[in-house]
N, C-alpha and C positions, 0 to 999 in steps of 0.2 A: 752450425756444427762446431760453435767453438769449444766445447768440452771435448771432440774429439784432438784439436790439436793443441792449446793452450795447456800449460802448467797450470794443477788446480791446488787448491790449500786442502785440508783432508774435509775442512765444513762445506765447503765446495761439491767436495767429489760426494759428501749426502746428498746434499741439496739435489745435484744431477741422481744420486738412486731412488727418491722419494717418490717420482713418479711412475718408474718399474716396478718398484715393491709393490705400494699401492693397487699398480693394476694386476698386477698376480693376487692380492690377497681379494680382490673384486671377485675375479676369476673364480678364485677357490670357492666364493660363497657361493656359487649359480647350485650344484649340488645341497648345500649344506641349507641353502635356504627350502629350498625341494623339504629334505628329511626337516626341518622343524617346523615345519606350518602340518606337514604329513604325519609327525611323530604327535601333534598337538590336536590333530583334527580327523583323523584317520584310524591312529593308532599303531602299535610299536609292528603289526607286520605290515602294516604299508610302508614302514618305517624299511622294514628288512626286506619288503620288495625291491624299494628304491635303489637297496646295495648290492641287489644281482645284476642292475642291469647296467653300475659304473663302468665293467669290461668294456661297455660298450662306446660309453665317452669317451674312456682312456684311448680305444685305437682312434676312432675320428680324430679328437688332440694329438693322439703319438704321429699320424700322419703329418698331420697341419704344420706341428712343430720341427717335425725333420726336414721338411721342404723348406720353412721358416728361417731357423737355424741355418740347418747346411745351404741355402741359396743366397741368404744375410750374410754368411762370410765373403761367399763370394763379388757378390755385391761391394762389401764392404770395400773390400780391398779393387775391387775395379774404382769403386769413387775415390779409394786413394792414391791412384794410378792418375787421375783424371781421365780416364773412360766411360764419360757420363754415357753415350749411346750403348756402348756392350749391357752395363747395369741395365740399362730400360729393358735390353731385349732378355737378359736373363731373367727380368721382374717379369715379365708379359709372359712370358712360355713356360714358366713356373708358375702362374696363374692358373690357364690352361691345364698344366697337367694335373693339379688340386681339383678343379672342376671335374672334372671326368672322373676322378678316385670319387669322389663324394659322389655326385652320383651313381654310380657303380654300386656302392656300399648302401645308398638307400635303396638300389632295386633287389640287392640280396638281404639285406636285413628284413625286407616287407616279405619275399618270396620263402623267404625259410623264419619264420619268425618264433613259431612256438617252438620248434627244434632247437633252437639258439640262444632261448630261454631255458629252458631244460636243462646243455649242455651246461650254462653255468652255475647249474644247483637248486633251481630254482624248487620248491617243495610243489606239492598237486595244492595245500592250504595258501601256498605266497602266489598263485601262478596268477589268480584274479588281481595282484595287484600288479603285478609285473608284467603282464602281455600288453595292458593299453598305455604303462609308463616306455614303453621298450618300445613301442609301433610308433610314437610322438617322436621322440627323439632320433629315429630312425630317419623319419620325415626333415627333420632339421640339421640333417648332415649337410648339408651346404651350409648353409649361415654358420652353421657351428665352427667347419674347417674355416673359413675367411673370416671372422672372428678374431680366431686365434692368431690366422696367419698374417690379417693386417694389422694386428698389435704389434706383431715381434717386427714386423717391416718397418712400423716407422719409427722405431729405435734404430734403424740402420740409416734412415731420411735425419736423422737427428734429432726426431719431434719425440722422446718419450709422455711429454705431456696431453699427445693427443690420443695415444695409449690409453692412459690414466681416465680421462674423458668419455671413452667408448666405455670403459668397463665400468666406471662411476653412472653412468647413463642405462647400462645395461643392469647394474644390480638394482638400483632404484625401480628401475620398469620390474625389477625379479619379483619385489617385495607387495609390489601395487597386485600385478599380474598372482601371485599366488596366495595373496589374501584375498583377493575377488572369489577366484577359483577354486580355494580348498578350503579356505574357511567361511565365503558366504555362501556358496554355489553347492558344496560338499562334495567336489567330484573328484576328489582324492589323487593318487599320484595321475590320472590320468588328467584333472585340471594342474598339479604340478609342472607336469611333461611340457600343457601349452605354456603354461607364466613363463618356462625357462627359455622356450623355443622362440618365443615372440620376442622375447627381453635380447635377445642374441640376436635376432633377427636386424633390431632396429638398433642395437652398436654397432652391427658387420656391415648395415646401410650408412654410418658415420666414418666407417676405416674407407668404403669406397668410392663416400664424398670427396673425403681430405687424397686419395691419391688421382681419383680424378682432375681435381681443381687446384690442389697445393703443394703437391708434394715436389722435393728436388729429382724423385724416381717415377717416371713417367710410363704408363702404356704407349707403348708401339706394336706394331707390324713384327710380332713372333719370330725370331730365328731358331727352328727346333737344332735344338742341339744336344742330341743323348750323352754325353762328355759330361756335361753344365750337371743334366740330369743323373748321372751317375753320382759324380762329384759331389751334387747336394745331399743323395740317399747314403752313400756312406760317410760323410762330414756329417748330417743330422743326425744318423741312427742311435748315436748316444745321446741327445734328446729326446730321440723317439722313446727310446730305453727308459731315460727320466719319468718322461710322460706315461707311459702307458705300466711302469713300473707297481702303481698303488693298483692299476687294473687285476697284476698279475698275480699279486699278493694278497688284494682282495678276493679272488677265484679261487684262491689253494686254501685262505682264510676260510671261506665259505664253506668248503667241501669237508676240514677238518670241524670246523667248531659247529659244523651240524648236528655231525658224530657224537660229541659231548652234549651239548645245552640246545641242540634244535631252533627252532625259529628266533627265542631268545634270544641264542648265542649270535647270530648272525643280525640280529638289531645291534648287539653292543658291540660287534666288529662296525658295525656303519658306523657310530657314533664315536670309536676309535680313529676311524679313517677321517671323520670331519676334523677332529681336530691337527690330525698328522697334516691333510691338505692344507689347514689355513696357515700352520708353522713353518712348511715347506718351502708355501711359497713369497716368505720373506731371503731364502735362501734363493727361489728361482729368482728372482727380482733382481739380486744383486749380480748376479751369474749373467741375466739375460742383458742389464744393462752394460755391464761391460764388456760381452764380446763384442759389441760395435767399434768398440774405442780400440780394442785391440788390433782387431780383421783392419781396421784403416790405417792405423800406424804399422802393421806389419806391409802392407801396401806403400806405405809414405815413407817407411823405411826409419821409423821415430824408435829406435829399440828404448830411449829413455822415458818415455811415455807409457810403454808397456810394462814397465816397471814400476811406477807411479803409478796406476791402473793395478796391478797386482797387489802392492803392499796395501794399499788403501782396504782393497777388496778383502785380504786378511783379516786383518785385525776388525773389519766390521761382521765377517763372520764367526771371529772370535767370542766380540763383546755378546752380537745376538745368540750365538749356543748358549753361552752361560742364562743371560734373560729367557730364552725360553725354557731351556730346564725347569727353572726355578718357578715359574708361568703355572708348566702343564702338572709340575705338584705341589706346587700351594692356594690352587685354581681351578683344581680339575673337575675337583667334586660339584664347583655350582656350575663349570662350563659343560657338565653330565647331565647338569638339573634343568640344563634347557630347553634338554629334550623329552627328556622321563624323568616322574617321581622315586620317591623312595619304590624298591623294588627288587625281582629276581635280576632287571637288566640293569639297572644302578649298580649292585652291588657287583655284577661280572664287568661290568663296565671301571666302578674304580679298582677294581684288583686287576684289572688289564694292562691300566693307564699310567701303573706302578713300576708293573715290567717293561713297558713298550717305551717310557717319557728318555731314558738314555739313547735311544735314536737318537735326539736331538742333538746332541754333543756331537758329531760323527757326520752327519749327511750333509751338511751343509759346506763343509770344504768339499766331498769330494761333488757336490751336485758343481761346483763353482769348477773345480778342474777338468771335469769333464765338459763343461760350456767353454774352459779356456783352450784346450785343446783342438776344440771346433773350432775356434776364430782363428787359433796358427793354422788351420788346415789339417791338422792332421787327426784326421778320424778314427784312424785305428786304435792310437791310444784312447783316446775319447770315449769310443766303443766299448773298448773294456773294461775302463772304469767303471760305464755305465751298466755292461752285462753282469760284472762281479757284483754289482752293490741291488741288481733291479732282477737279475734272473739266475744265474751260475749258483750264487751262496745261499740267495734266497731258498731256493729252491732244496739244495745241501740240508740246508741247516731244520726247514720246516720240516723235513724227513726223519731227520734222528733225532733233534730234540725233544718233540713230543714224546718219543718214544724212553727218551732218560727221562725225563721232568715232568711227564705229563702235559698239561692243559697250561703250565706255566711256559713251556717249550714254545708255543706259539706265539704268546706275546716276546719271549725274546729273541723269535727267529731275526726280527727286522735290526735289533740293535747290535747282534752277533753281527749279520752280515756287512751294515756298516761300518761297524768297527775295524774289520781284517779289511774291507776296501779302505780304510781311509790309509792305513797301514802302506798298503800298496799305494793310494794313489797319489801319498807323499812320496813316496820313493819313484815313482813315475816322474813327477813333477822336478826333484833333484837333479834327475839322472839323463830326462829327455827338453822338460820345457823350458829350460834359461837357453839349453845350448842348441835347441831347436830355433831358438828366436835369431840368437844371434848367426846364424850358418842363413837364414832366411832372409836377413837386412843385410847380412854380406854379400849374399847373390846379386842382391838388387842392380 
């Protein structure tokens, strides 16, 4: 854990994000590889099945990651306390309670399945692809929650690199598994569903080797403690929010651009969404890697580490907005041609990609100040960044601007609403998180 206490030089504090980025952008491919063996072997509505049923990944993840998050800070900062026992038992009953949520969510996602298809737009022509991709992934709520949850865990153990390793482990099985399955076998999103399910299956089997056998965070003998349990739900929920954010956007996506271009349109929101995921999560990467560093030095009481930890984390989400700007429009048109040829969805596809790519400039500070938030503890602000930027303006903005701009209103609901969050969630940052820190290493 010496990145958490050591003075690092800025090539340094990469090196230490290489492996969180990384395995976020692993991550993001488990869907994206789903839609391009299915867009290439299936065709563009299995293609637009695929994106009725991400709702349903987004809460599994938005789960995983709020428990993740909000129980890694606290973690964090008990092992900067030296309280190695309280962390174990906070790890162990945080365990537990993810168990029980996942399964719970597989017994009502199988018991209401075609309802809950429906509910999210799903047409009666998409519905054959979408009910046997939806009943797989349903099935794989377990592996999927512990997955996610024992990646972020052992960036709090200090191990980002066994991170990295799950999810590098888990896309490769992605790629094997769903060229078997969909392009030799032809069993379209429903051999998708399996390649994603097994590939996650056998990384979430590698997070629970390494905390069985390695990790400095041990399972014990559970202390239920609803406190811990609280304190992780509102400390995560602006993760949750992050997380399950594309769920939310892709649902209201769906419901409007059915309205206009029909099944079409709702291929070329997927194909818009894959790339928003894989740019994001160079942002979630650097967010996830250093709230450990912070949650422990606010524990160890290092206010000047937190601050070295911050500017690092600036200017590296500086340099990447500009690089991916530039990416998703001098790029975009062949990273479209991946999935479809020339075409009705190409062409609504790069007129989207146009409106939507200034997101980038915007979401990646506030996705960082709302993870840094989480690791001082304090949720509330956290929450609202996350609510403004994932649901409150979302929501706002995709209301009226259709309605002034038409069909261009939709691609720029997402880049509005980041923008007036980030607005905010500098002025958060100003006003609450230097002098939060310091009132926090005072107490100590």
């Amino acid at each position: 854990m010496k990145y958490f206490k050591e003075k690092m030089t800025y090539f340094q504090f990469i090196k230490y994000l290489v492996p969180s980025v990384m395995t976020m952008i692993f991550l993001s491919f488990y869907t994206t590889i789903d839609g391009f063996f299915v867009s290439k072997y299936a065709g563009s509505d299995a293609l637009a099945g695929i994106n009725i049923v991400i709702p349903i990944t987004c809460v599994t993840f938005g789960i995983a990651v709020m428990l993740a998050t909000g129980s890694g800070a606290i973690i964090g900062d008990k092992l900067g306390r030296k309280k190695e026992q309280e962390a174990n038992e906070i790890f162990t009953f945080i365990t537990i309670v993810l168990l029980i949520f996942a399964i719970l969510f597989t017994i009502a996602g199988i018991l209401f399945l075609e309802p809950i298809c429906i509910f999210l737009g799903s047409s009666e022509r998409l519905l054959e692809h979408v009910l046997p991709y939806a009943y797989v992934i349903f099935l794989g709520s377990v592996p999927m929650s512990f997955k996610l949850f024992f990646e972020y865990l052992v960036r709090t153990d200090g191990k980002p690199d066994v991170g990295m390793i799950m999810s590098l482990t888990g896309l490769i099985l992605n790629v094997i598994f769903d060229y078997i399955l969909v392009a030799v076998l032809g069993l379209g999103t429903l051999g998708a569903a399996w390649g994603t399910t097994l590939s996650i299956t056998v990384s979430m089997l590698i997070g629970l080797g390494y905390f069985l056998k390695y990790s400095h965070i041990k399972f014990c003998r559970p202390r239920i403690n609803w406190k811990v349990l609280f304190k992780s739900c509102t400390n995560g929920s602006s993760e949750m929010l992050t997380e399950m954010s594309t769920g939310i956007t892709t649902f209201l996506f769906n419901l409007i651009i059915m309205q206009y271009f029909g099944e079409d349109g709702v291929a070329a929101v997927t194909i818009i969404m894959y790339i928003y995921y894989f740019f994001i999560a160079v942002y979630m990467g650097i967010a996830v890697a250093s709230a450990p560093i912070v949650s422990y030095n606010v524990g160890s009481g290092n206010y000047e580490k937190i601050k070295e930890t911050t500017r690092y984390s600036f200017i590296t989400i500086a340099i990447s907005s500009v690089l991916i700007l530039a990416i998703s429009l001098l790029y975009g048109r062949g990273i479209i041609h991946l999935f479809v040829g020339d075409g009705n969805v190409f062409y609504l596809t790069w007129n989207a990609l146009k409106l939507f790519s200034p997101v980038f400039l915007f979401i990646g500070l506030n996705v960082f100040l709302s993870g840094y938030f989480t690791a001082l503890g304090n949720g509330f602000i956290s929450a609202l960044i996350s609510s403004l930027r994932s649901l409150i303006l979302v929501v706002l903005f995709i209301l009226i601007l259709p309605k002034l701009l038409g069909v261009s209103g939709v691609w720029m609901t997402m880049p509005m609403a980041e923008a007036v969050t980030f607005f905010i969630a500098v002025y958060l940052y100003r006003a609450y998180g230097k002098s939060y820190i310091k009132e926090t290493v005072r107490s100590l």
